[in-house]
C-alpha positions in Angstrom: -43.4 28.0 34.1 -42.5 25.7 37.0 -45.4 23.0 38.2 -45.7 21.5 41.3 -46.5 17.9 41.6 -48.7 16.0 43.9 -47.9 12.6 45.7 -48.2 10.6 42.4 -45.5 12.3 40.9 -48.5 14.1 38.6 -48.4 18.1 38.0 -51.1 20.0 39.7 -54.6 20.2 38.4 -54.2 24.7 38.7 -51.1 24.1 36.9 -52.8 22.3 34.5 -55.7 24.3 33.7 -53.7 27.8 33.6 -51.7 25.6 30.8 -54.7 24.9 29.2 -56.3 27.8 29.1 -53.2 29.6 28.1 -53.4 27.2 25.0 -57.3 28.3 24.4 -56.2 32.1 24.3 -53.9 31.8 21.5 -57.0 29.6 19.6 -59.2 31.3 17.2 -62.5 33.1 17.7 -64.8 30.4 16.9 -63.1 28.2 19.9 -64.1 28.1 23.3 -61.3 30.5 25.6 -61.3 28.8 28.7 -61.5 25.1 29.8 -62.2 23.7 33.1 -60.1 20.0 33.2 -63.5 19.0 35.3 -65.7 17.9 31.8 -68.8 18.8 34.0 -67.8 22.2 34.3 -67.2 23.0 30.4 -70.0 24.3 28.6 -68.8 24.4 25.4 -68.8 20.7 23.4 -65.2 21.1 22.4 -64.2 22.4 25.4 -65.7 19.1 27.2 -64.2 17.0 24.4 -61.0 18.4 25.0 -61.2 18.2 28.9 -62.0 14.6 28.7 -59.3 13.8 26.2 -57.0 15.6 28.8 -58.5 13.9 31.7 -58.8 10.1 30.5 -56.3 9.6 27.4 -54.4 6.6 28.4 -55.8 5.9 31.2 -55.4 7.6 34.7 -52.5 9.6 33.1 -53.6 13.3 32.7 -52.4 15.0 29.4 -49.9 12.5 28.5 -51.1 9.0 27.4 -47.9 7.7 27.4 -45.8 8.7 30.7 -46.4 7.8 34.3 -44.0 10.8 35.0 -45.5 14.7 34.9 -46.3 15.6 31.2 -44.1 18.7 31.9 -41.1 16.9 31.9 -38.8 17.1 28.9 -38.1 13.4 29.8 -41.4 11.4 29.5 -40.8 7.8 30.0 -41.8 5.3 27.0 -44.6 3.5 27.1 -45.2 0.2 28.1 -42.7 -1.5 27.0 -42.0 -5.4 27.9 -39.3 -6.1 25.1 -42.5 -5.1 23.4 -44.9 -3.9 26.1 -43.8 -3.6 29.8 -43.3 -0.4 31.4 -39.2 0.1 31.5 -38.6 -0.6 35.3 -37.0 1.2 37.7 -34.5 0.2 40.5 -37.2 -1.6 42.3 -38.8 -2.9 39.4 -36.0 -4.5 38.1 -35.4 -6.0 41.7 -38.9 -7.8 41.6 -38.6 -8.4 37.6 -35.4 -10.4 39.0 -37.9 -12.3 41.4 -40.7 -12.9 38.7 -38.0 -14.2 36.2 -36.3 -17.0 38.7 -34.1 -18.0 35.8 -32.6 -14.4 34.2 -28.9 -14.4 34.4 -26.7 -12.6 32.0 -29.4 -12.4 29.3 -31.3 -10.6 31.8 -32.6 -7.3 30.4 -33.3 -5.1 33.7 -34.5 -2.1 31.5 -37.7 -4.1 30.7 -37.5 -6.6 33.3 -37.8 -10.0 31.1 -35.5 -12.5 30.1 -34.1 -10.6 27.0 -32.9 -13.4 24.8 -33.5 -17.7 24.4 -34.7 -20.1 26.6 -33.6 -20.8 30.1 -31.8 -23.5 30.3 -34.5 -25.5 32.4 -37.2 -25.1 30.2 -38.7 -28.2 28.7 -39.3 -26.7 25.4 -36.2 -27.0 22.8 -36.5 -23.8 20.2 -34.4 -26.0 18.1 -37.1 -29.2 18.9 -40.7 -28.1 19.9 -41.5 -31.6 20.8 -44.4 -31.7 18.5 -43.7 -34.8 16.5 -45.5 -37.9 17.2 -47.1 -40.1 15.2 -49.7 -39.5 12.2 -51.7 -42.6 11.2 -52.8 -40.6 8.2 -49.6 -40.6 7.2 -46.9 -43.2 5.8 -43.6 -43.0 7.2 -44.4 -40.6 9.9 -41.2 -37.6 9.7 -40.4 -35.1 12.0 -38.6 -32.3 9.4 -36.1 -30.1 10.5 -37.5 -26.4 12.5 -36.2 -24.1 10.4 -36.9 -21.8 13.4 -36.8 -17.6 12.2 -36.5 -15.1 14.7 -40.0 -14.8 15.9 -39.6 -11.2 17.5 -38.5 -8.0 16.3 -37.8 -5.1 18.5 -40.2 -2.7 17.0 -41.8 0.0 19.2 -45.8 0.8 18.4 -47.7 3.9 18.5 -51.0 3.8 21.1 -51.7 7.4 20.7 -54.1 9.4 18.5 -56.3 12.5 19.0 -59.4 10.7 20.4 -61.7 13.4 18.4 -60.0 13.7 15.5 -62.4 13.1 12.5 -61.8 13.3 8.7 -61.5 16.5 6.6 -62.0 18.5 10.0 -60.4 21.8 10.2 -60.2 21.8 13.8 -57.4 19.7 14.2 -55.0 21.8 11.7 -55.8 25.2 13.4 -55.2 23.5 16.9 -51.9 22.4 15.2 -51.3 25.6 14.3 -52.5 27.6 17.6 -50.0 25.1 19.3 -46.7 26.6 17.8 -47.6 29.8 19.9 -47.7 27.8 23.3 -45.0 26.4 25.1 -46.5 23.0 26.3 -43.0 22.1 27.1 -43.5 18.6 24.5 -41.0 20.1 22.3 -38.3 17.6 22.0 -37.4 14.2 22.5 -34.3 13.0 23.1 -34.8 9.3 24.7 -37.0 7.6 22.4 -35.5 4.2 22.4 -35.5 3.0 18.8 -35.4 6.5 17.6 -32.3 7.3 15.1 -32.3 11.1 15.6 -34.1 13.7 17.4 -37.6 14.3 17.1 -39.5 17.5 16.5 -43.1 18.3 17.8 -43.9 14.9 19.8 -46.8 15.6 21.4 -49.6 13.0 20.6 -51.4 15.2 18.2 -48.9 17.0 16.5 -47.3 15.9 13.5 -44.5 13.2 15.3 -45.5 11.1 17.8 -42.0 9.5 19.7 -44.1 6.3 20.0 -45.8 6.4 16.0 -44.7 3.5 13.8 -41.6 5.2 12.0 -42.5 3.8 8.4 -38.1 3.5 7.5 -37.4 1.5 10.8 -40.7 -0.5 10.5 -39.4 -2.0 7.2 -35.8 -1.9 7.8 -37.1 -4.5 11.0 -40.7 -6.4 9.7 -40.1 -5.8 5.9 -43.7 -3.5 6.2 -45.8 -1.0 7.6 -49.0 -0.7 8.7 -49.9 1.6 6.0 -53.0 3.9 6.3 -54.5 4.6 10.0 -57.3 2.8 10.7 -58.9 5.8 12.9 -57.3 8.8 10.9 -56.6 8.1 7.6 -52.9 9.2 7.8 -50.3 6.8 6.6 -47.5 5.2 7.8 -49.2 4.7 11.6 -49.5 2.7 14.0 -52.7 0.5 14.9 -54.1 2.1 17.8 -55.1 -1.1 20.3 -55.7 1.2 22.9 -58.2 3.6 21.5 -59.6 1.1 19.4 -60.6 -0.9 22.8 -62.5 1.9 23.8 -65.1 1.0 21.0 -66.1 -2.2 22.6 -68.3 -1.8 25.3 -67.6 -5.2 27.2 -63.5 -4.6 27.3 -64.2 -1.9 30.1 -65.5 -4.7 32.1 -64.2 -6.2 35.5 -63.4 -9.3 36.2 -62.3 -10.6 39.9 -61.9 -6.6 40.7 -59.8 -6.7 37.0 -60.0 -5.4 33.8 -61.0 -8.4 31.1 -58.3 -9.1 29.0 -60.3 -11.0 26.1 -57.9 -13.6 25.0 -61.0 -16.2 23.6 -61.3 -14.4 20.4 -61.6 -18.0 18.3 -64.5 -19.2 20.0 -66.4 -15.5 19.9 -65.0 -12.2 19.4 -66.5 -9.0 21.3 -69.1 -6.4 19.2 -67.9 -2.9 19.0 -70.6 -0.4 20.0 -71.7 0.4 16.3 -72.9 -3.0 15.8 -74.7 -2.9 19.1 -76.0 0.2 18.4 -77.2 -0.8 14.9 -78.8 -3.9 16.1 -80.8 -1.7 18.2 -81.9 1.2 16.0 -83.3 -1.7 13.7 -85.3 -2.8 16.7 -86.3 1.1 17.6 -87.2 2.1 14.0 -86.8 -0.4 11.5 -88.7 -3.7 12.8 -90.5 -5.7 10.5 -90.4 -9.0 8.3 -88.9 -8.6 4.9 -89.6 -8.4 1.3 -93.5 -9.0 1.6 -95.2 -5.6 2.8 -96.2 -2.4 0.7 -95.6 -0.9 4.7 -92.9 1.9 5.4 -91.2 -0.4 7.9 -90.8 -3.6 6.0 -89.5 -1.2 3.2 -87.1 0.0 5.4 -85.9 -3.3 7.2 -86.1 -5.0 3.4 -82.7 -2.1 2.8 -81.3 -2.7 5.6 -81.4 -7.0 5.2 -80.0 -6.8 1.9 -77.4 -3.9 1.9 -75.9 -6.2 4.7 -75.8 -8.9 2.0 -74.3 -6.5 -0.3 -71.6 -5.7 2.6 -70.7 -9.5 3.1 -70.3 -9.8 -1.1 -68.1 -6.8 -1.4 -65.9 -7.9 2.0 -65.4 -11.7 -0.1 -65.3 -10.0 -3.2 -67.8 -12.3 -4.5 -69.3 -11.5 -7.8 -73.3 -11.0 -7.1 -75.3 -10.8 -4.2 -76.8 -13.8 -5.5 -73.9 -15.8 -4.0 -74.9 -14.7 -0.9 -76.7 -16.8 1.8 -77.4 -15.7 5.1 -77.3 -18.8 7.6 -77.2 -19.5 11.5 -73.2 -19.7 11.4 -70.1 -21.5 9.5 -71.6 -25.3 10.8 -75.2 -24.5 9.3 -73.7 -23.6 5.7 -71.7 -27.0 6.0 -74.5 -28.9 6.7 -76.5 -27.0 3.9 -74.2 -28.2 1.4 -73.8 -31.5 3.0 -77.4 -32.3 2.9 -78.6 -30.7 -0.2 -75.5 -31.0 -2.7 -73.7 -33.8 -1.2 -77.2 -36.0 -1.1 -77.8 -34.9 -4.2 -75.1 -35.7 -6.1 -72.5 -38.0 -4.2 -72.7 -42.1 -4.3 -71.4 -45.4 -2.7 -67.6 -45.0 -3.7 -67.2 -41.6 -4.4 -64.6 -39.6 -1.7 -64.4 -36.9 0.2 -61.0 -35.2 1.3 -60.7 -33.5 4.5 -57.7 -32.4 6.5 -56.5 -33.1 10.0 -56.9 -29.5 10.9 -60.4 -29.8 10.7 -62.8 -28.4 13.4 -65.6 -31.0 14.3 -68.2 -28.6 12.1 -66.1 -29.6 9.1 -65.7 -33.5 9.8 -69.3 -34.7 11.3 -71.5 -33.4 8.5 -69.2 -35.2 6.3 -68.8 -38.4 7.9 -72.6 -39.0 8.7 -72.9 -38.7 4.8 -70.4 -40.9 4.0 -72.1 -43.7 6.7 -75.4 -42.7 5.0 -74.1 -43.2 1.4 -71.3 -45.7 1.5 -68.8 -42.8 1.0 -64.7 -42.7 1.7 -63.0 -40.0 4.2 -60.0 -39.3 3.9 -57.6 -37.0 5.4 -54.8 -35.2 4.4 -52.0 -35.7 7.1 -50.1 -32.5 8.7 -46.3 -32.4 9.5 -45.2 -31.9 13.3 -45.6 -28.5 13.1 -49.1 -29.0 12.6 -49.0 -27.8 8.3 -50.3 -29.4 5.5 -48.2 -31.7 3.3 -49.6 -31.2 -0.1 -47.8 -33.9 -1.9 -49.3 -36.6 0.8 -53.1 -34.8 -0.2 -51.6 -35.0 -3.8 -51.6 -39.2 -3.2 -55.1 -38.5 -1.8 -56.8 -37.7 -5.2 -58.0 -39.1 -7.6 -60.5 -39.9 -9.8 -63.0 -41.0 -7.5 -63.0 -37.4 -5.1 -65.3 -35.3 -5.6 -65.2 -32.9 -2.8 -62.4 -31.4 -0.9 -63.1 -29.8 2.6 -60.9 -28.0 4.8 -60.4 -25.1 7.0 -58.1 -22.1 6.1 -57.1 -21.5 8.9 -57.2 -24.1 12.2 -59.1 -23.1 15.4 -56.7 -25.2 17.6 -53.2 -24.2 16.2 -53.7 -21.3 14.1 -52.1 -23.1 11.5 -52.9 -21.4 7.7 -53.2 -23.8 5.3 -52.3 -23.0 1.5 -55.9 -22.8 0.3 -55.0 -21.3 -2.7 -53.1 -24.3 -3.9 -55.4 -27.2 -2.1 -58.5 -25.8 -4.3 -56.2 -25.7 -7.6 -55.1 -28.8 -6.9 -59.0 -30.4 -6.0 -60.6 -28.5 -9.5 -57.8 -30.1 -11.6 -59.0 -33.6 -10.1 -62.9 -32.9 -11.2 -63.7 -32.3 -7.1 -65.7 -29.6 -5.8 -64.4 -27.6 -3.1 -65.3 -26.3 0.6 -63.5 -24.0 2.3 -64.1 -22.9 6.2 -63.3 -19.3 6.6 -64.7 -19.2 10.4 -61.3 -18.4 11.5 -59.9 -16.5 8.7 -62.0 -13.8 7.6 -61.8 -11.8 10.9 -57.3 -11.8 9.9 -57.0 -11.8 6.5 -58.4 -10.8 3.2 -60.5 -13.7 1.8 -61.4 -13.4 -1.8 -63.6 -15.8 -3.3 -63.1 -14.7 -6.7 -58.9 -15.4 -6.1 -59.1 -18.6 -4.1 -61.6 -19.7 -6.3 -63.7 -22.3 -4.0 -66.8 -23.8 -4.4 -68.6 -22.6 -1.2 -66.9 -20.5 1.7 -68.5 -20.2 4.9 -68.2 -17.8 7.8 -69.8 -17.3 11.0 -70.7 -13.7 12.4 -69.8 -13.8 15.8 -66.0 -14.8 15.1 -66.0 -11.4 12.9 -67.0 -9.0 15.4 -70.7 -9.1 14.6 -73.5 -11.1 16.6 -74.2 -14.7 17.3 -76.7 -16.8 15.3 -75.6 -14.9 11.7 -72.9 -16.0 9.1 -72.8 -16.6 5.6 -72.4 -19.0 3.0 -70.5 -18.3 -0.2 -71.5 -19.9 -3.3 -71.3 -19.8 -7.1 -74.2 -18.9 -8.0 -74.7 -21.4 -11.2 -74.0 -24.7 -8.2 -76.2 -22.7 -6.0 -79.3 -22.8 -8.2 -78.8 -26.5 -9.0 -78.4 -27.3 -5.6 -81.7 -28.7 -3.8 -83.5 -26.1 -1.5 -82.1 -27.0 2.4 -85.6 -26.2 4.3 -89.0 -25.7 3.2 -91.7 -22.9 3.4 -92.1 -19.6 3.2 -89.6 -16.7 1.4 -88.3 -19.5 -0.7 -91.1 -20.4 -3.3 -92.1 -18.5 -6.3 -95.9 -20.3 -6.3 -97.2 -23.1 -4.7 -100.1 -24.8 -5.5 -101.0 -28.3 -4.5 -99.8 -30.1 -7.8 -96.6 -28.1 -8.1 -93.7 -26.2 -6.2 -92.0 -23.8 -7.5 -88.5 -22.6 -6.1 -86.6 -19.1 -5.9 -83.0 -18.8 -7.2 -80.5 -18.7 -4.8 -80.5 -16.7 -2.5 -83.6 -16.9 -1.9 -84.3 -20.7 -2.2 -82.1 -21.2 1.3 -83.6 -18.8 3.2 -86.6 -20.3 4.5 -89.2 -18.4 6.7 -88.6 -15.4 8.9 -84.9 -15.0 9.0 -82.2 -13.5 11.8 -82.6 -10.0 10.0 -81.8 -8.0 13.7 -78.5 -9.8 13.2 -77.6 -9.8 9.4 -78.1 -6.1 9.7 -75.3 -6.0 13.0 -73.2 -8.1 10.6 -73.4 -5.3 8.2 -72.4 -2.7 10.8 -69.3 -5.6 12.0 -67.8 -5.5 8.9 -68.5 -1.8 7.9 -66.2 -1.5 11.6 -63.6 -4.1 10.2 -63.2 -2.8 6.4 -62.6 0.8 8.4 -59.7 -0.4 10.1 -58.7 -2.1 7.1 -58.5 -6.0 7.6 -54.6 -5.6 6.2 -53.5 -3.6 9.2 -55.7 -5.6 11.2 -53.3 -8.7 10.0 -50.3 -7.2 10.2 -51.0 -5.7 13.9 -52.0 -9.3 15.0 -49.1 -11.1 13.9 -46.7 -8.3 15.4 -48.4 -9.2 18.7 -48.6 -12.7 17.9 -45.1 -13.1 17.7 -44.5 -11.3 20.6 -46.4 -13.4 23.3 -44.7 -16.1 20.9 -41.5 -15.0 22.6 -42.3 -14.2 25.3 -44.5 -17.8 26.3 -41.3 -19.5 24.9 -39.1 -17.9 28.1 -41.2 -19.9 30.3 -39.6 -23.3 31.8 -42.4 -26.2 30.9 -44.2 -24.6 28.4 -44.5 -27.1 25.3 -46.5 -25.3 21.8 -49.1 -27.0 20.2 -49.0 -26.0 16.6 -45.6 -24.1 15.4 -46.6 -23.8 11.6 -44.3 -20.9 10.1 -47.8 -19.2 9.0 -50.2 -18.5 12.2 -52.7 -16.7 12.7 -52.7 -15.7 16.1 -53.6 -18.6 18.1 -51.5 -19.8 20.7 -52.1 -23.7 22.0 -49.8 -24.8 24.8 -49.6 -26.6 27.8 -47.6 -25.8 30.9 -46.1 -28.7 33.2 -47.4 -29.5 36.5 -50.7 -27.9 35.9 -54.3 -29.2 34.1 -55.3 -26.9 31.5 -58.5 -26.0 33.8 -55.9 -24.6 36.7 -54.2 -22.9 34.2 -57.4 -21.6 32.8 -58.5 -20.6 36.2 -55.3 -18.9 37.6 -55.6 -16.3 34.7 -59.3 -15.8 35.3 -58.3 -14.5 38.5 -56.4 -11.9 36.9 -59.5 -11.1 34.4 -57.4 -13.0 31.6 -60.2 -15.3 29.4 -58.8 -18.1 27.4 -60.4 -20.9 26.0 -59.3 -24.7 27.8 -60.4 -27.9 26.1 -60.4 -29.8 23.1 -61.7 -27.0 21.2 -64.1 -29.0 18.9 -60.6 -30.3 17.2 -60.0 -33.9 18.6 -58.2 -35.4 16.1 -55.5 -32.8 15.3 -54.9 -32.1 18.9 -54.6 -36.1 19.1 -52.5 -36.2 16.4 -50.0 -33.9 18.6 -50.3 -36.3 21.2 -52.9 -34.3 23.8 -56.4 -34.4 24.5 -56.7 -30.8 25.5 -54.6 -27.4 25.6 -54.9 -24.0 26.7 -55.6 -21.4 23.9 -55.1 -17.5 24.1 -56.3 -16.6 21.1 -55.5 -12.7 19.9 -57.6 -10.2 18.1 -56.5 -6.5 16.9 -58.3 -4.8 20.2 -55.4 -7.2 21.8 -52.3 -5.1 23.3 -48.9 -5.8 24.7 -49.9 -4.8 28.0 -52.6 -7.6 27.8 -50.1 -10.4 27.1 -47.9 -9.1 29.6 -50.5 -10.2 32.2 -51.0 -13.0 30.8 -46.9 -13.8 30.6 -46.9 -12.5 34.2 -49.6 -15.3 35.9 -47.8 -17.9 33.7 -44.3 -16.7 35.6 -45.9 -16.6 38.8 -47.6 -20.3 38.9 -44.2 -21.6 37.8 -42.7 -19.6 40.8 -45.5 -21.5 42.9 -45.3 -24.8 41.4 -41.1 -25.2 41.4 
């Protein structure tokens, strides 16, 4: 049938329906005939489903989530692609692409409107030479080694697109597959896919192919992987759906300055999906009470729930008993517990304590009022320019007289991630105990305890998706029971009398009084959300889009990197010349972009690159393209301002 189209270029809402319903009629009995595209009017639940699907997936596109053209056209558009995520541009786009990219000249890619390739040539920032080297007191002999720069960008298109009410082992979905092949929807075939080899059969969202799904041959032909299983589905070999996944987070549909947030400050605090809010609040509707010391229905029930989240946080470290479990306030308050109980405990005038240059504050001020307190040594293992770890300069470092070895595995300022692995192999065969701070790891990459092998790990909550004022510390269990208790009172004894205290085993023994139990329950339900997705994909998505805006913030003339390290998570420190960081900071709030300005609680590595402060975008998996092509796009225009 023909269509007419209305003033956006969109088919008509009649056309539409008599489409849809034409679709229903070929459906079996047990589905609803007719549906109105107005969710109001639909009485039956799938029907509504459906209508909003058509209605609101991808945004204000109807039917297609991936075309700004009618969905009735055999030539839908890609999606938005920028090299990696802007919409291909038209004539006029690529006349005001030319504008917002001053410096494009033959490497000029007016099919997605950026500079397609290096660096103009009156950027500041050598690819070659990131001007990162300066001066390391820690280190002897201070060397700037060669960049062995790799291509940080790989054209490689991902799938946004999934049946929003697709659930596991549902029959729905097959049938609707199936009724499908009787209708002509008109998303037949495909014939302009950009990186598609060959022509694609049945590419409509939530059929089989999907023009814009990860193609597992290409994916590892270009990134040497796939993503593997879907996070939402449970098919393999597709993409990880930032767009739909968004949609779980309550706060992402926010406005800011009459724009949508783009929530780029995922290393100081990441957002909650609406499962853990939820949670948090059916313990409050129907579980409330204190823990462990009630015959009471509710205290039985909040007791479960408080320990099955302990169970959660052992299976996500892969820790070997619940017993190595404590809850705490955050990743600073399980430093301090093990600074004060087994560091006073056990550490004298002369012994020394190893920490690196990446640390945050958290992971350097517990440490150095103990050493003042004590007569103890801190010393730090130095990083290269590139902001990595030089294990044979920590190698000098120990010796006989270290007995603990603290660092971060992964760096809140840089992203750097250090071989933690090999730093704790290296501390045991010196007779030291070892720290490690997962704050900024565990919401990127799989972190098993029983593999790295540390003494203690710590974590925070709210940097993995679940609430504020929860996190864990990781211990083995045998250090934890010999370790003195950290606070005093109730929960933590096993009798009292007035001659003679007795103690619980860990974990109990550090969990004085009433604890957070609202929130150790939400952290529960955070990583419950996290091990769905699977925190491999997770990775893997966030360092594809990590190495996009990598690109993509190189292109841009005054931009200098703070932290290249060949293995990032995705943290991106830079500063841009001729602004502060705070009007930098401030011109992408006006566009609803949050980053983080500052010194980021890391003075002495950002010192050691020769600032006091940077700005930090900082990524996280609900993160897309689109997002960092704002972001790109205020940089570009307060360059065009400035020069």
């Amino acid at each position: 049938m023909s269509t007419n189209t209305n003033p956006d270029g969109l088919p008509n809402i009649d056309d539409l329906q008599f489409l849809a319903n034409e679709l229903f009629s070929a459906l079996p009995n047990e589905f609803p005939k007719e549906i109105s595209l107005s969710p109001d009017k639909a009485e039956h639940p799938r029907a509504t489903k459906i209508a909003e699907t058509l209605l609101h997936a991808g945004g204000a596109n109807i039917l297609t989530p991936f075309s700004a053209q009618s969905p009735l056209n055999v030539n839908l558009a890609p999606p938005s692609f920028s090299g990696f995520g802007g919409s291909p541009a038209s004539a006029s786009q690529s006349s005001s692409a030319s504008a917002l990219y001053p410096n494009a000249g033959a490497g000029f890619d007016p099919k997605y409107g950026i500079p397609s390739s290096g660096i103009p040539e009156d950027n500041g920032l050598n690819i070659n030479n990131p001007q990162t080297g300066f001066y390391d007191i820690n280190l002897k002999n201070s060397r700037s080694p060669q960049l062995n720069e790799e291509s940080l960008f790989s054209s490689l298109f991902l799938n946004d697109q999934y049946l929003p009410f697709q659930s596991e082992n549902s029959s729905f979905e097959n049938e609707l597959k199936i009724a499908l092949e009787t209708v002509d929807t008109f998303f037949r075939k495909r014939n302009d896919f950009p990186s598609s080899g060959s022509e694609l059969q049945n590419s409509y969202y939530f059929l089989d192919q999907n023009p814009f799904a990860f193609d597992s041959k290409n994916t590892n032909a270009i990134v040497g992987s796939s993503f593997g299983t879907n996070p939402l589905s449970g098919s393999t070999n597709s993409a990880f759906n930032a767009e739909l996944i968004k949609k779980d987070f309550p706060i992402l549909s926010e406005t800011v300055n009459g724009k949508p947030l783009i929530w780029f400050d995922n290393a100081a605090t990441t957002q909650k999906p609406k499962s853990v809010i939820d949670r948090i609040a059916y313990f409050y509707e129907h579980e409330n009470s204190n823990i462990h010391r009630a015959a009471h229905e509710l205290a039985a029930r909040a007791s479960d729930a408080y320990e099955a989240a302990r169970e959660k946080v052992k299976t996500f470290l892969n820790a070997g008993s619940v017993n190595e479990i404590v809850f705490v306030r955050g990743a600073t308050e399980g430093i301090n517990l093990v600074a004060s109980t087994w560091g006073d405990q056990n550490l004298n005038s002369g012994d020394e304590i190893i920490v690196s240059n990446l640390e945050h504050h958290a992971n350097i001020v517990p440490w150095k009022r103990l050493a003042d307190k004590k007569g103890l040594k801190l010393r730090v293992i130095p990083v290269d320019d590139d902001g990595q770890i030089l294990l044979d300069e920590y190698a000098k470092l120990l010796n006989s007289k270290t007995r603990l070895v603290a660092f971060t595995q992964v760096s809140n300022a840089l992203g750097t991630v250090t071989p933690a692995k090999k730093i704790t192999e290296m501390a045991h065969a010196a007779g030291a105990k070892v720290l490690i701070d997962g704050a900024q790891s565990v919401s990127h990459m799989k972190v098993d305890v029983q593999d790295l092998n540390p003494d203690w790990l710590v974590f925070s909550g709210h940097k993995l998706f679940g609430p504020t004022g929860i996190g864990a510390l990781y211990g083995k269990e045998d250090l934890l029971n010999e370790m003195q208790p950290y606070q005093s009172g109730g929960n933590m004894i096993q009798d009292v009398t007035f001659e003679e205290i007795k103690y619980h085993k860990a974990p109990n023994r550090f969990e004085a009084g009433t604890g957070n139990i609202a929130d150790a329950i939400g952290l529960g339900a955070a990583i419950d959300y996290v091990t769905k997705l699977g925190i491999e994909q997770i990775g893997q998505y966030e360092h594809y889009l990590l190495e996009y805006a990598t690109r993509l913030l190189k292109e841009i003339p005054g931009v200098r990197l703070i932290g290249t390290a060949k293995d990032k998570a995705s943290v991106l420190s830079f500063n841009l010349q001729g602004y502060t960081n705070d009007q930098v900071g401030q011109a992408l709030n006006k566009e609803g972009v949050a980053v983080r300005t500052g010194h980021h609680c890391a003075q002495p590595i950002l010192r050691r690159m020769g600032v006091e402060t940077t700005v930090r975008p900082s990524l996280a998996f609900y993160n897309t393209t689109q997002d960092v092509d704002t972001f790109i796009k205020t940089l570009w225009e307060l360059k065009k301002v400035k020069f």
